[in-house]
C-alpha positions in Angstrom: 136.8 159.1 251.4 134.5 159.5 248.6 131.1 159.0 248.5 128.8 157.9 245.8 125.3 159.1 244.6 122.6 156.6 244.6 120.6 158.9 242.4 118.8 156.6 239.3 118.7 157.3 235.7 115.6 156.7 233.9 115.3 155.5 230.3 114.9 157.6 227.6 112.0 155.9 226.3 109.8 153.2 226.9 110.7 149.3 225.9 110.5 148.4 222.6 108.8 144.7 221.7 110.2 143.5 218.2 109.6 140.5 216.5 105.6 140.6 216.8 103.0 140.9 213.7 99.6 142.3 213.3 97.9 138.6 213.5 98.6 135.5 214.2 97.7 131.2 213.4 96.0 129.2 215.3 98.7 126.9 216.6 101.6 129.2 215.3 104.5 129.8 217.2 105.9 133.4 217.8 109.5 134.6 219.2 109.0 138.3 220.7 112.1 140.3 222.1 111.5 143.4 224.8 114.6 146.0 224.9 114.8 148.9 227.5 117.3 151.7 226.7 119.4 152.5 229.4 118.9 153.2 233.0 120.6 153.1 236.6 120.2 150.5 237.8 119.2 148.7 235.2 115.6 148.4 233.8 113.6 145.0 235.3 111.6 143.8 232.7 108.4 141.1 232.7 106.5 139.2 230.6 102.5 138.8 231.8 100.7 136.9 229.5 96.8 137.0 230.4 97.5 138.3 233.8 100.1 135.0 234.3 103.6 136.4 234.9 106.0 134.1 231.9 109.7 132.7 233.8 112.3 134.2 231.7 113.4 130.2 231.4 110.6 129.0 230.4 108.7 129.1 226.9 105.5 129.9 227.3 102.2 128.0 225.1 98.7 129.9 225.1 96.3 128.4 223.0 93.8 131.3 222.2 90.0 130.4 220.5 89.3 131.4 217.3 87.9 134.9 216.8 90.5 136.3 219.8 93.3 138.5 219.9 
């Protein structure tokens, strides 16, 4: 009988977000990716946009004020 180790494996690094730029339109749309390297098991990553957690289905439309980040 053998028996397998349920020890984990934790990335090498932290996630890496692509795809974003240093500002942004009002009204402009934006298409960001997160990656996680490696891990056992596998790495469960989220998307919280002002505190609101984003579906992974769904597309997500803030509308921020001018003057804000």
């Amino acid at each position: 009988m053998h028996r397998r180790s349920q020890e984990g494996v934790l990335p090498k690094e932290g996630p890496k977000i692509s795809g974003e730029d240093k500002s942004y339109q009002t009204g402009e749309t934006i298409d960001l990716n997160c990656t996680a390297s490696k891990s056992y098991p596998a790495a469960t990553l989220r998307w919280y946009v002002n505190d609101r957690l984003v579906n992974s289905s769904e597309r997500f439309k803030e509308t921020l004020e001018e003057g804000t980040k």
